[in-house]
C-alpha positions as CSV (number, residue, x, y, z in Angstrom):
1,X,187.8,-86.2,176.5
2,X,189.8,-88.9,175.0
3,X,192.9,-86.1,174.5
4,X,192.6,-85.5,178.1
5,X,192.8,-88.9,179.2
6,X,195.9,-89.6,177.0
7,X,197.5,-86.4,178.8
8,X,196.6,-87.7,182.2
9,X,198.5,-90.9,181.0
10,X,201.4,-89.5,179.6
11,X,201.7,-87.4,183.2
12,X,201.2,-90.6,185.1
13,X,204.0,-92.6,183.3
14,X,206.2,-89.9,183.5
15,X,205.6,-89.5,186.6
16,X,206.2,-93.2,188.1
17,X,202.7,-93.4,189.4
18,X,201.6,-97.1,189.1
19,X,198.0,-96.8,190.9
20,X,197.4,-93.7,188.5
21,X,198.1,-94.7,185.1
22,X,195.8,-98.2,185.8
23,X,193.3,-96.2,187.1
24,X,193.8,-93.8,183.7
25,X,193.7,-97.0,181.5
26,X,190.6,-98.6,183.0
27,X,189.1,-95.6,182.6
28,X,189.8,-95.1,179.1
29,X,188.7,-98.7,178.3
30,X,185.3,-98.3,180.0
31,X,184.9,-95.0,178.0
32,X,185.2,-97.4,175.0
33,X,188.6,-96.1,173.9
34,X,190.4,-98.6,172.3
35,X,193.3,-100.5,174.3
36,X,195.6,-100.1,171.2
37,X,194.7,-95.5,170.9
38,X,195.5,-96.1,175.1
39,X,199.1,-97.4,173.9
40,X,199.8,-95.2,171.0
41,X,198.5,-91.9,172.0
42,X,199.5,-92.2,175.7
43,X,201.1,-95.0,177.5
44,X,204.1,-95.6,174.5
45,X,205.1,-91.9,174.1
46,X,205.5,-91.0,177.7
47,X,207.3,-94.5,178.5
48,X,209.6,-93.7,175.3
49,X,210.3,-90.4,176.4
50,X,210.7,-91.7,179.8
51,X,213.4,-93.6,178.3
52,X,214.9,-90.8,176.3
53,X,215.6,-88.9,179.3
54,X,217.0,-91.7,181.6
55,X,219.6,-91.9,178.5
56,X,220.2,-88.1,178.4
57,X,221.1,-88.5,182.2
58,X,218.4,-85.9,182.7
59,X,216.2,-89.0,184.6
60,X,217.8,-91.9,186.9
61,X,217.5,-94.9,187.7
62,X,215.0,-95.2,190.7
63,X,212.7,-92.9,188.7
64,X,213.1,-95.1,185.4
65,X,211.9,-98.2,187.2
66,X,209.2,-96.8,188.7
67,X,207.8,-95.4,185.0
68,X,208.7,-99.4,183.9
69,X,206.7,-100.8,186.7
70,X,203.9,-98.2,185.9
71,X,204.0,-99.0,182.1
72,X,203.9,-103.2,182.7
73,X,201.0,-102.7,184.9
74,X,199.5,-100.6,182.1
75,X,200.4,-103.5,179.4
76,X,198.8,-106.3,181.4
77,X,195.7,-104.5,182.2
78,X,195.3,-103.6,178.2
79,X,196.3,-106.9,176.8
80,X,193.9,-108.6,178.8
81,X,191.4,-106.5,176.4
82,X,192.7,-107.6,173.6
83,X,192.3,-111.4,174.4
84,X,194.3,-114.0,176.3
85,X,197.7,-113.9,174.0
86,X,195.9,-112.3,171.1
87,X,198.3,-108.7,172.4
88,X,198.9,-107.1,168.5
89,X,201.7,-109.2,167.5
90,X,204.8,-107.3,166.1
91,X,206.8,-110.7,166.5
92,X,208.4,-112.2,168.9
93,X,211.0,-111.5,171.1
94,X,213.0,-113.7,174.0
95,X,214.7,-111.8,175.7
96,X,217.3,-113.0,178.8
97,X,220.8,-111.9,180.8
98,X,223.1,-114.3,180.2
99,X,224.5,-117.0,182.1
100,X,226.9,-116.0,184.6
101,X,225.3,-112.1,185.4
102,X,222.7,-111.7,187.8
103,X,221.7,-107.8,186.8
104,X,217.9,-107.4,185.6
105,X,216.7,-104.4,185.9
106,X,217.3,-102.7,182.6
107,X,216.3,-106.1,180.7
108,X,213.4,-105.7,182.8
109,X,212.3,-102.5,181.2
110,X,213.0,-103.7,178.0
111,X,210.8,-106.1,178.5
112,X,208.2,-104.3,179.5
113,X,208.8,-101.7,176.7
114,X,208.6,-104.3,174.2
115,X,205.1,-105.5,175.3
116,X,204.2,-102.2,175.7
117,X,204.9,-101.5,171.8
118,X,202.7,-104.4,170.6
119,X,205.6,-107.5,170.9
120,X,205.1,-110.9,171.8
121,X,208.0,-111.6,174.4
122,X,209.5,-113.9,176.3
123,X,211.6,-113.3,179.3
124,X,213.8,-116.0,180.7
125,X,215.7,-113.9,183.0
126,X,218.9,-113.7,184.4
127,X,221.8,-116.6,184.4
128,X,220.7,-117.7,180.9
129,X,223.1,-120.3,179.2
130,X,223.1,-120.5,175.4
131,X,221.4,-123.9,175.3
132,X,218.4,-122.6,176.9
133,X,218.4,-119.5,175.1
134,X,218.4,-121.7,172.2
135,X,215.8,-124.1,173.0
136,X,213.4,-121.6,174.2
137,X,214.2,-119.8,170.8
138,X,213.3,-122.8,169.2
139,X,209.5,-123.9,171.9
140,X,208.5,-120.5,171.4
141,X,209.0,-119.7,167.4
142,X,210.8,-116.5,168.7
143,X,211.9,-114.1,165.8
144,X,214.2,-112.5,167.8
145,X,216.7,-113.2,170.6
146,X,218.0,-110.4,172.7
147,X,221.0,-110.6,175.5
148,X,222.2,-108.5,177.6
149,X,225.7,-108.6,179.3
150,X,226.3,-106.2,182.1
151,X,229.7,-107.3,182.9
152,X,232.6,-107.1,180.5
153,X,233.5,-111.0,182.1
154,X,230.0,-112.2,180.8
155,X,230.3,-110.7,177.2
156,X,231.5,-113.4,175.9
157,X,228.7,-115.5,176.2
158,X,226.8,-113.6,173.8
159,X,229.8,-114.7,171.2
160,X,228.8,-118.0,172.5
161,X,225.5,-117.9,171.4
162,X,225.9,-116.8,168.1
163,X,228.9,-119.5,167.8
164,X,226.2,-122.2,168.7
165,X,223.3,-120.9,166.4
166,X,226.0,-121.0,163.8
167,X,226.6,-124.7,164.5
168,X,223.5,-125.7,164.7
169,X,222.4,-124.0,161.7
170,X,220.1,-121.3,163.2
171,X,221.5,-118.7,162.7
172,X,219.8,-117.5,159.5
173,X,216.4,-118.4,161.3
174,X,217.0,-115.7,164.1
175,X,217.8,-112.2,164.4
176,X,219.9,-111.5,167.0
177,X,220.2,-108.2,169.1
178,X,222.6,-107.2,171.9
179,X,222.6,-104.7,174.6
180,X,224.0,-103.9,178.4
181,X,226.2,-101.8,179.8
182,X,229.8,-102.6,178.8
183,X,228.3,-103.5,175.4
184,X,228.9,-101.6,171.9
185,X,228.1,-101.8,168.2
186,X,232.2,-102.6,167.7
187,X,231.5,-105.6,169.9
188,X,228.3,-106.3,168.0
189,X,230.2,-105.9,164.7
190,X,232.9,-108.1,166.3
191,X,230.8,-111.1,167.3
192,X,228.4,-111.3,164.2
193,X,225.4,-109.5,165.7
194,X,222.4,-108.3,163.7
195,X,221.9,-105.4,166.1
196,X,223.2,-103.2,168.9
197,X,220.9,-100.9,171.4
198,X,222.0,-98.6,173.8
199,X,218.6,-98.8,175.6
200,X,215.3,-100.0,175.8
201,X,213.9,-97.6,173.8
202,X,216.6,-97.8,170.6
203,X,216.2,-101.7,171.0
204,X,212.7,-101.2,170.3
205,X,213.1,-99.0,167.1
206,X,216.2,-101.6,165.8
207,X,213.8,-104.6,166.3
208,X,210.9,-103.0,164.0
209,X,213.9,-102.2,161.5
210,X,214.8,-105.7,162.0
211,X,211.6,-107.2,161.4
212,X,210.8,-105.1,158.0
């Protein structure tokens, strides 16, 4: 029964169907499945393959945030199982577009894929300046701080922020990963970057190698 149910969830995150897969996961809680064999056997794989696909150009966008928006409502429904805050803690991540772009969406799913993969996150947004990602950093013991740039004009910023940490003296204390569309790993190379991730589901296996 229980490899039936993590079938029906793959199909429903692959599928994009929100009201489905929250059905599927209150189901498999009230069956006395655990929240965390949910995740792993079901909800993760399909929203990583999901992901996999969107970057093979085999799945687009539309379809991508309607898996994501599936998959958060999944998360929430199965953390609040596993106690207010108390989600399996891989570490924590803020995560925020920085200041000066207004484009969301694919830190959005990020976000959501993170959570989704046992991570403690914090999302600030979009139109983040390096102060506040730095003070955030600092309120909510993050481990890692993620940016995405979707503009080539906002790029900079994230060499900002690694500039400041530097500064400061922070910059040992945090690992730092980068992402977005006009980004690459000779950019990352170029501004001091622990990490470079094409998409959200590389950013999540380069943040477990990270955190080893």
């Amino acid at each position: 029964m229980a490899e039936e149910l993590f079938a029906q969830a793959i199909e429903a995150i692959q599928t994009g169907d929100a009201d489905r897969a929250a059905e599927i996961a209150r189901k498999g809680l009230d069956q006395g499945i655990s929240g965390m064999d949910l995740m792993n056997k079901g909800f993760i794989p399909a929203i990583n393959k999901v992901g996999d696909l969107f970057g093979e150009g085999q799945l687009f966008l539309p379809e991508l945030m309607m898996s994501a928006q599936a998959m958060q409502q999944v998360t929430d429904i199965i953390n609040e199982t596993l106690g207010e805050g108390k989600s399996p803690d891989q570490g924590k991540i803020l995560l925020g577009t920085v200041e000066g772009d207004l484009h969301d969406i694919g830190k959005t799913i990020v976000a959501a894929l993170f959570k989704a993969n046992g991570f403690d996150v914090l999302d600030l947004g979009r139109d983040v300046s390096v102060d506040r990602f730095i003070e955030e950093a600092e309120t909510f013991g993050a481990h890692i701080i993620g940016t995405s740039a979707l503009l080539t004009t906002t790029m900079a910023v994230q060499k900002e922020l690694l500039d400041s940490l530097k500064e400061k003296g922070l910059r040992d204390k945090y690992k730092v990963i980068v992402g977005g569309a006009p980004v690459t790993q000779r950019w990352a190379d170029r501004i001091g970057a622990d990490a470079y991730a094409e998409n959200a589901g590389e950013g999540v296996k380069k943040v477990m190698e990270l955190l080893k």
